[in-house]
C-alpha positions as CSV (number, residue, x, y, z in Angstrom):
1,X,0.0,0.0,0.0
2,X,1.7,3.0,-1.2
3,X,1.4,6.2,1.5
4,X,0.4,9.8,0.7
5,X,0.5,12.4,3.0
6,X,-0.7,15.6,2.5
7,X,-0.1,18.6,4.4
8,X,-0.8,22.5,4.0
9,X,-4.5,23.3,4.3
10,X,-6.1,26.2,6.3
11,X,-8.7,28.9,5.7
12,X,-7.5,32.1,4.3
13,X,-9.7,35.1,2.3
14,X,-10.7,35.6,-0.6
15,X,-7.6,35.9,-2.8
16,X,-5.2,34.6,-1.0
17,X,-2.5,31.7,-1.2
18,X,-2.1,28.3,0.0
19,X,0.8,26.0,-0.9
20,X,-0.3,22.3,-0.4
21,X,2.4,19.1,0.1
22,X,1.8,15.6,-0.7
23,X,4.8,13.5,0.7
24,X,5.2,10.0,-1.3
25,X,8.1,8.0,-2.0
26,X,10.8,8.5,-4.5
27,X,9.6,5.6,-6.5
28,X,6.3,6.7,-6.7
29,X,7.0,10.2,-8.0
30,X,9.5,9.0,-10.8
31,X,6.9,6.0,-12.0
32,X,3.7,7.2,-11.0
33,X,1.2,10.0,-12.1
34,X,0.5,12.5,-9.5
35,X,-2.4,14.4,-9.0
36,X,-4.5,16.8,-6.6
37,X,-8.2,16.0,-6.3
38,X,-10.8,17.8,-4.6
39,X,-14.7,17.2,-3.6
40,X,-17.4,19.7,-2.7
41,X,-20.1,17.9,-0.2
42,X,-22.6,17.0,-2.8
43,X,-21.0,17.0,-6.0
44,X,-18.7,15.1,-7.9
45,X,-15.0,14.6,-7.1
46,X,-13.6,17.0,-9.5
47,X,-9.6,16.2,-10.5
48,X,-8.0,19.4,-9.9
49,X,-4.4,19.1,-11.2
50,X,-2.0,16.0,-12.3
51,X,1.5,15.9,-13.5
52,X,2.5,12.9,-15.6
53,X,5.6,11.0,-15.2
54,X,7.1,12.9,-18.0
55,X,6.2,16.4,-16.4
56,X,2.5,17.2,-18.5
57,X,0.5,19.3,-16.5
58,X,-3.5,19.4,-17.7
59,X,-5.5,21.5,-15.0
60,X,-8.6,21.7,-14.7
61,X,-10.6,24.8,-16.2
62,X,-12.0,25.9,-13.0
63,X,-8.2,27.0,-12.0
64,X,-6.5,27.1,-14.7
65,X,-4.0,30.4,-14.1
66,X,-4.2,30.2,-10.3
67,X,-2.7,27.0,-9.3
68,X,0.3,25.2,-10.1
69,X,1.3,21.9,-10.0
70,X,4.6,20.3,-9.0
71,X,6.6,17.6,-7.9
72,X,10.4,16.2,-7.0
73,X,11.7,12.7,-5.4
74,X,10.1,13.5,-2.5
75,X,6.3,14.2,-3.8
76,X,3.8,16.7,-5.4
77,X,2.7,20.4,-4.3
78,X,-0.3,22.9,-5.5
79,X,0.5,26.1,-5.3
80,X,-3.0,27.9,-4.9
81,X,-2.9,31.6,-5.6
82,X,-6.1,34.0,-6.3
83,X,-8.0,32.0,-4.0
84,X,-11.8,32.2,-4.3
85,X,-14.6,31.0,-1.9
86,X,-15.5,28.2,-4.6
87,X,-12.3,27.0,-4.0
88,X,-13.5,25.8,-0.3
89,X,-13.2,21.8,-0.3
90,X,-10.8,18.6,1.1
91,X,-8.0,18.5,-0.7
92,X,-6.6,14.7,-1.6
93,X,-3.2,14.2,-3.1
94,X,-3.3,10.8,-5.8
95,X,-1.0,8.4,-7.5
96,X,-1.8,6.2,-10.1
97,X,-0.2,4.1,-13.0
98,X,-1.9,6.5,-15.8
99,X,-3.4,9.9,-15.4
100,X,-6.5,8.3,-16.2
101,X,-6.5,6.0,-13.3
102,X,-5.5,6.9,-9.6
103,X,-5.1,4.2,-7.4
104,X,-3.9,5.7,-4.4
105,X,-5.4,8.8,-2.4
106,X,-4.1,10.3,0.8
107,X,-6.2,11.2,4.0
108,X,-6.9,14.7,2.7
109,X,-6.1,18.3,4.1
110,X,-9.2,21.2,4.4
111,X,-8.6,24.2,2.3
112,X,-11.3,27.2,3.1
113,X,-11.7,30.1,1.9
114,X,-14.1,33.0,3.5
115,X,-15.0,36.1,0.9
């Protein structure tokens, strides 16, 4: 069972910034797609962000231009900027064989944001 740990929530306003971690093994970020997920209570799980094992980064068109996706050997971050209330959900951090398949989630980590 591969581990994900994410790390980096919190509430902020309305245009601000959160930076969000995903801790994961070395092995996993070289060979795996990586990927931030989030879901609204009552909606569908929406994939946020990925980055494939040969650095594409699709986002999703709800933040595309606010948030970046990275990673190194030692996992994956979302850098969150421009912040809007919409934005308000768990966070999950994912790994999978394909971009089109995640396997693995971590716990999740709160992001809120108050206009």
């Amino acid at each position: 069972q591969e581990q994900l740990v994410e790390s980096g929530g919190g509430s902020v306003e309305a245009g601000g910034s959160l930076r969000l971690s995903c801790a994961a093994s070395r092995d996993i970020t070289i060979r795996y797609c990586m990927g931030w997920f989030r879901q609204v209570p009552g909606k569908e799980r929406e994939k946020v962000a990925t980055i494939s094992d040969i650095g594409k980064t699709p986002y999703s068109d709800s933040v595309k231009g606010n948030f970046t996706i990275s990673k190194d050997n030692r996992g994956t971050t979302l850098q969150m900027t421009n912040l809007k209330p919409e934005d308000t959900a768990p966070y999950f951090c994912a790994a999978g064989h394909s971009c089109l398949a995640f396997g693995y989630f971590g716990q999740g980590t709160q992001v809120t944001v108050s206009s």
